[in-house]
MISEVEX-202491 format. One record per atom (N, C-alpha, C): residue number from 1; x, y, z; residue in one letter; atom name. Coordinates in steps of 0.2 Angstrom, whole numbers, plus 5000, padded with zeros to 4 digits. Atoms other than C-alpha are relative to their C-alpha. Layout:
// residues N
ATOM   pos     c1     c2     c3   code   site
ATOM   NUM      X      Y      Z      A     CA
...
END
This chain:
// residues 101
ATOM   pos     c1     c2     c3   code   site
ATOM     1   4994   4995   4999      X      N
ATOM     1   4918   5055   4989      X     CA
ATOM     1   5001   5004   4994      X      C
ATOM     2   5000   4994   5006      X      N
ATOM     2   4920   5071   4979      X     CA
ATOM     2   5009   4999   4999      X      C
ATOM     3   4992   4998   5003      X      N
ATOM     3   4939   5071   4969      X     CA
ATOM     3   5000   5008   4997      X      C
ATOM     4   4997   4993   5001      X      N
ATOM     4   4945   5091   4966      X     CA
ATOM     4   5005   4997   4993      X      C
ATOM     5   4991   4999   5003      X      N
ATOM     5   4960   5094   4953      X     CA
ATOM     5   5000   5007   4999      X      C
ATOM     6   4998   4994   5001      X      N
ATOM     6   4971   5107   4957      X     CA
ATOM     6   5004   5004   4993      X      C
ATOM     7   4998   5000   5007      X      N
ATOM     7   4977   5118   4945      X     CA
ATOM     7   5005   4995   4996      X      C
ATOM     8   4993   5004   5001      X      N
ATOM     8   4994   5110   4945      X     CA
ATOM     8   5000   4994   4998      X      C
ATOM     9   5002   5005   5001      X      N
ATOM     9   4986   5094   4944      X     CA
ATOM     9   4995   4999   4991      X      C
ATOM    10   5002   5003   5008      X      N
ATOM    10   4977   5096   4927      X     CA
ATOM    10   5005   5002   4996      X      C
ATOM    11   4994   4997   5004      X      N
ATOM    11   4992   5107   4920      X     CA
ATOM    11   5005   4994   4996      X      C
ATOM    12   4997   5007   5003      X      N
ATOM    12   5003   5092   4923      X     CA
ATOM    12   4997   4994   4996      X      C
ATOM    13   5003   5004   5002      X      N
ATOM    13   4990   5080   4918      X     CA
ATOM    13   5000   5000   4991      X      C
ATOM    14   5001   4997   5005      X      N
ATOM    14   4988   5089   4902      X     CA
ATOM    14   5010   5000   4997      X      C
ATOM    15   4991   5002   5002      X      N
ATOM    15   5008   5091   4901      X     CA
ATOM    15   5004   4990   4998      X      C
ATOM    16   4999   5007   5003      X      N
ATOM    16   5009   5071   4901      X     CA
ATOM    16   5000   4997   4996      X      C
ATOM    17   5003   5003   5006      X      N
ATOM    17   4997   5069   4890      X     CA
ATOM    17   5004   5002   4993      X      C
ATOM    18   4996   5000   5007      X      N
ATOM    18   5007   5078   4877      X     CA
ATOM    18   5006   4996   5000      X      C
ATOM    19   4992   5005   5002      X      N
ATOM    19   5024   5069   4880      X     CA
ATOM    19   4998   4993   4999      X      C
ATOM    20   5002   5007   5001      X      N
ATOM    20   5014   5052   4879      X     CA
ATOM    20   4999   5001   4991      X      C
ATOM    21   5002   5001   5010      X      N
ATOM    21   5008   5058   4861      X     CA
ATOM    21   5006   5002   4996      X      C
ATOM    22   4992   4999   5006      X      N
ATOM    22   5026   5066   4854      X     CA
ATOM    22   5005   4994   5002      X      C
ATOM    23   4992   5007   4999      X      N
ATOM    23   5037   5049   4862      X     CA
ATOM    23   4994   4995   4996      X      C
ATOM    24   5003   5003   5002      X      N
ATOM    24   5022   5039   4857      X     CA
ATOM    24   4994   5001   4994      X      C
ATOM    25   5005   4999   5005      X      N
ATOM    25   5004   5039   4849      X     CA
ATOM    25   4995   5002   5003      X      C
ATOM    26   5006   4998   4997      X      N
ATOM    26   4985   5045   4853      X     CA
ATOM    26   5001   4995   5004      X      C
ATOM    27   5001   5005   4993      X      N
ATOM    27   4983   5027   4859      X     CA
ATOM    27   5001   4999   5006      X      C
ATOM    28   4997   5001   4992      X      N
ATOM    28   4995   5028   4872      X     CA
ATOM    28   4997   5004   5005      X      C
ATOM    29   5006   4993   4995      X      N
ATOM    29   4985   5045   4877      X     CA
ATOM    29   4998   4997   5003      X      C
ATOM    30   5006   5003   5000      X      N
ATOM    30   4970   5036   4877      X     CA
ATOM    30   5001   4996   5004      X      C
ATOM    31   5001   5006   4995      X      N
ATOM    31   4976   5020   4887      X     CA
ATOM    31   5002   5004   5008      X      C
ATOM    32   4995   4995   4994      X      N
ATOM    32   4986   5033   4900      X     CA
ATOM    32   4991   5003   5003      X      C
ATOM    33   5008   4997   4994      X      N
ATOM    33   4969   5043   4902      X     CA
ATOM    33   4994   4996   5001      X      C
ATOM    34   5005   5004   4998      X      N
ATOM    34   4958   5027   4904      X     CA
ATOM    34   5004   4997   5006      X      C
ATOM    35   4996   5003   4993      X      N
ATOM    35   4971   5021   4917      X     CA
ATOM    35   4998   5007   5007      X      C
ATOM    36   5000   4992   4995      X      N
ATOM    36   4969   5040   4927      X     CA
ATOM    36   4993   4999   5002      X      C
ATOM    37   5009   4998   4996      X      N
ATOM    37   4949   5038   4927      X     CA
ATOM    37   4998   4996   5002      X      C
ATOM    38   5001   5007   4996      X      N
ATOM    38   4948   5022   4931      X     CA
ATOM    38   5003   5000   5009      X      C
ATOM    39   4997   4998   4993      X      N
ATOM    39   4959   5027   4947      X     CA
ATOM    39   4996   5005   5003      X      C
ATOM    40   5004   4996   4997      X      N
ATOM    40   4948   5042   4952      X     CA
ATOM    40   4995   4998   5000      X      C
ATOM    41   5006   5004   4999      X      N
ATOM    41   4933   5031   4950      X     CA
ATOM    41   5002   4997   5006      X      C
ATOM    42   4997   5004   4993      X      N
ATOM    42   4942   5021   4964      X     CA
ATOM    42   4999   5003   5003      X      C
ATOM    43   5004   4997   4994      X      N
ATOM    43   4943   5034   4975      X     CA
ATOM    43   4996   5004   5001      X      C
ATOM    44   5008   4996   4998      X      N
ATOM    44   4927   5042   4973      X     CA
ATOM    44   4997   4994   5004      X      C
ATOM    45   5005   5005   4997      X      N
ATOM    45   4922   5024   4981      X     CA
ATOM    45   5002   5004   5008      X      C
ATOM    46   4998   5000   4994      X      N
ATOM    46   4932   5029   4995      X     CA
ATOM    46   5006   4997   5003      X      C
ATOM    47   4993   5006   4999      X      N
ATOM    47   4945   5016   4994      X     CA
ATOM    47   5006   5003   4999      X      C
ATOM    48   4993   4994   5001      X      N
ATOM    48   4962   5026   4998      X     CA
ATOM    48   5007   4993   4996      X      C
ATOM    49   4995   5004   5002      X      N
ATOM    49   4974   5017   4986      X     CA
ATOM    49   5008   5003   5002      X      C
ATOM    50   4994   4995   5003      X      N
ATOM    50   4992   5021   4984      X     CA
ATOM    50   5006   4999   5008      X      C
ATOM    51   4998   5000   4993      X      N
ATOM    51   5005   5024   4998      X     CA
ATOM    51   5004   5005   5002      X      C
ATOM    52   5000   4996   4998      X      N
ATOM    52   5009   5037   5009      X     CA
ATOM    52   5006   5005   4999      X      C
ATOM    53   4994   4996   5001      X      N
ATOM    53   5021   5052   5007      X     CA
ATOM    53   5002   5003   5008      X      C
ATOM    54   4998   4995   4995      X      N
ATOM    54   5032   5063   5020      X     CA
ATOM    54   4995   5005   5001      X      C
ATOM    55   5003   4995   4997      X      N
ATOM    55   5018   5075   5020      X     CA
ATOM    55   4994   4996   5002      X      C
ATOM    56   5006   5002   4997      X      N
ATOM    56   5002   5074   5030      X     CA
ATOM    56   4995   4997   4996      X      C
ATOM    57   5006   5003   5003      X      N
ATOM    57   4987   5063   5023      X     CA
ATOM    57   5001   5002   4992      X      C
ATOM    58   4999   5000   5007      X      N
ATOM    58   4995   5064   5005      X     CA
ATOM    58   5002   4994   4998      X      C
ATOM    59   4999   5009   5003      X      N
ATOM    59   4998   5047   4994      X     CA
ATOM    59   5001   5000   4994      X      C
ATOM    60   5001   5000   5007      X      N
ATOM    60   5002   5043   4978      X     CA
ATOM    60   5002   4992   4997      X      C
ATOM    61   5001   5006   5003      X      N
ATOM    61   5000   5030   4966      X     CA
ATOM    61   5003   4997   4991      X      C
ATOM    62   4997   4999   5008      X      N
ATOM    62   5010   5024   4951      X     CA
ATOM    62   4994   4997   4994      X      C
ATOM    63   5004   5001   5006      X      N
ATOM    63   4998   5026   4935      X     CA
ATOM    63   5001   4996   4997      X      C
ATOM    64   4998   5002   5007      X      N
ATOM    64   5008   5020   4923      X     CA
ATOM    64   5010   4999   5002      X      C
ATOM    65   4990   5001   4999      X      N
ATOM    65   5029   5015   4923      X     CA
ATOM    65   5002   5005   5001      X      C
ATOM    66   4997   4992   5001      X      N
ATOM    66   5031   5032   4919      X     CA
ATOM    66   4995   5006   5005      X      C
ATOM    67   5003   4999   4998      X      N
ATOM    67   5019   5040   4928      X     CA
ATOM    67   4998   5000   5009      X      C
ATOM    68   5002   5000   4994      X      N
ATOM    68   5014   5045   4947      X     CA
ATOM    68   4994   5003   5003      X      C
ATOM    69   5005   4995   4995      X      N
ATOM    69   4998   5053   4954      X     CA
ATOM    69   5001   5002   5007      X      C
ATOM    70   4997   4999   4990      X      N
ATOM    70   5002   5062   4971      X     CA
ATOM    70   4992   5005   5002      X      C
ATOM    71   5006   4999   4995      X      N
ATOM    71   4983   5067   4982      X     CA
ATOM    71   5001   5000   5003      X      C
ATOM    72   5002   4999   4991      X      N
ATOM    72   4977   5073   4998      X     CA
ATOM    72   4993   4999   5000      X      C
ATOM    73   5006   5002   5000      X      N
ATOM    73   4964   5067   5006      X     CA
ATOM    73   4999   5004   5007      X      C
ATOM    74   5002   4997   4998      X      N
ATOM    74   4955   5081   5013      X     CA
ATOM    74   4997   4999   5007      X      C
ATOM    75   5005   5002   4995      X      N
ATOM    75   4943   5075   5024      X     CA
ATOM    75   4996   4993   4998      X      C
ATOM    76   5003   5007   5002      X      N
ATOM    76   4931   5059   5024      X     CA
ATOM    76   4995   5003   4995      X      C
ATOM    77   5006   4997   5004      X      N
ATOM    77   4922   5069   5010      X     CA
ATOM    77   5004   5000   4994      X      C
ATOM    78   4998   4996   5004      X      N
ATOM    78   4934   5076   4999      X     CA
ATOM    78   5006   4997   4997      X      C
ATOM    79   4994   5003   5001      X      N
ATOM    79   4950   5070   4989      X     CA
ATOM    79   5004   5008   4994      X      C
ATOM    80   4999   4995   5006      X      N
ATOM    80   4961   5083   4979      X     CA
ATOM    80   5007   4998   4998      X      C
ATOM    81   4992   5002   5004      X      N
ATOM    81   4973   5078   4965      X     CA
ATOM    81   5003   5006   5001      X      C
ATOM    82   4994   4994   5001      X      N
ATOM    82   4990   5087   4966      X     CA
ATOM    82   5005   5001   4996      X      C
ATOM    83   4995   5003   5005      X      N
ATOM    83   5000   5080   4953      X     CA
ATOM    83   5000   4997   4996      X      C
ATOM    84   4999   5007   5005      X      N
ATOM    84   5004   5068   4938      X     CA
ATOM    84   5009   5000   4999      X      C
ATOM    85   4990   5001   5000      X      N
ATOM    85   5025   5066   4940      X     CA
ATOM    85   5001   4996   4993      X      C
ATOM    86   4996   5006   5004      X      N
ATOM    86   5035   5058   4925      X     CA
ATOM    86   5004   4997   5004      X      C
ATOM    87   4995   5002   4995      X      N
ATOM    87   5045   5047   4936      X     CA
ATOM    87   5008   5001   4998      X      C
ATOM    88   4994   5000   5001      X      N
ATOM    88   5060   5050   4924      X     CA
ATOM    88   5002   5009   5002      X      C
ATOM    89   4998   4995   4997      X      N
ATOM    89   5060   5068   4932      X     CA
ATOM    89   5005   5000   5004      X      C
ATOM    90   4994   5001   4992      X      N
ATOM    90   5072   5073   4946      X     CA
ATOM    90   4997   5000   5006      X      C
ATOM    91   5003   5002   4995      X      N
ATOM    91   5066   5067   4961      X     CA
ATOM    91   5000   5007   5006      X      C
ATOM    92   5000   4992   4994      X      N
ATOM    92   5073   5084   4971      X     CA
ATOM    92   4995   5004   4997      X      C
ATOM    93   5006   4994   5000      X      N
ATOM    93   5062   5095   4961      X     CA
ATOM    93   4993   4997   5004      X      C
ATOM    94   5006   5004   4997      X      N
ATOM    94   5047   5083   4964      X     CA
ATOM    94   5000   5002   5009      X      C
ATOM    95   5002   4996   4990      X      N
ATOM    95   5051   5086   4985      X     CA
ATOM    95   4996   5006   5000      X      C
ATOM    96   5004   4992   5000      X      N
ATOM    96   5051   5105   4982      X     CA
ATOM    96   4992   5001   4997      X      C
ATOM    97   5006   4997   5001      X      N
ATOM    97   5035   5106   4972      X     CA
ATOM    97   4995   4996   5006      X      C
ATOM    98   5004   5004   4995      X      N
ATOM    98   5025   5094   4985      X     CA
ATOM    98   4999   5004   5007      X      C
ATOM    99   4999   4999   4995      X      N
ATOM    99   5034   5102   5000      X     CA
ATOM    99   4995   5007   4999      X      C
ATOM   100   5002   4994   5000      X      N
ATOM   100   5028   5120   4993      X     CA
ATOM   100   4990   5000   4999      X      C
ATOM   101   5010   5001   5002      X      N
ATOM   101   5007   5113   4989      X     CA
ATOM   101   4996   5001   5007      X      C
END
C-alpha cells in the first residue's frame, strides 16, 4: 500500500517536530519520528490502525500523548496522511481544518 503526505501533513509534521525540540530535546524528535515511521510502515502493510472520524474513510491514531495522526484511506491502494494535531490544541479548530481537507 502506497502512503501520500499532503502538504498540510508534512508542514504540520515539521511544525511538531520543532515544538518537540524548543519544550524538549533532539531525542525526543528522534523518538517522535521513530514512532511516525514505525506507524506508516504499519500502514503500508495494509493494516488500517487507528479509529474513525466523522468524515468518510478518515482515522486517526494517537502517536504520542501529545500527538495525533488524522489519514484517508483512498482506496485499497493508496493512504494519504492529512495531519499531525498537538492534542493540546483547540479541538474546534481541528473540526474546521478536517471539515475543509
Amino acid at each position: 500500500m502506497k502512503v501520500d503526505w499532503t502538504d498540510l501533513a508534512f508542514q504540520s509534521y515539521e511544525d511538531e517536530s520543532l515544538f518537540i525540540l524548543r519544550k524538549w530535546n533532539i531525542d525526543e524528535v528522534e523518538k517522535f519520528s521513530k514512532l511516525v515511521f514505525e506507524f506508516i510502515e504499519i500502514l503500508k502493510t495494509g493494516i488500517i490502525q487507528g479509529k474513525s472520524t466523522f468524515l468518510t474513510s478518515t482515522y486517526f491514531y494517537v502517536i504520542s500523548k501529545q500527538t495525533t495522526i488524522y489519514y484517508k484511506v483512498i482506496n485499497e491502494d493508496m493512504i494519504e496522511l492529512l495531519l499531525f494535531w498537538n492534542n493540546q490544541k483547540d479541538p474546534k479548530t481541528l473540526k474546521a481544518i478536517l471539515t475543509n481537507l
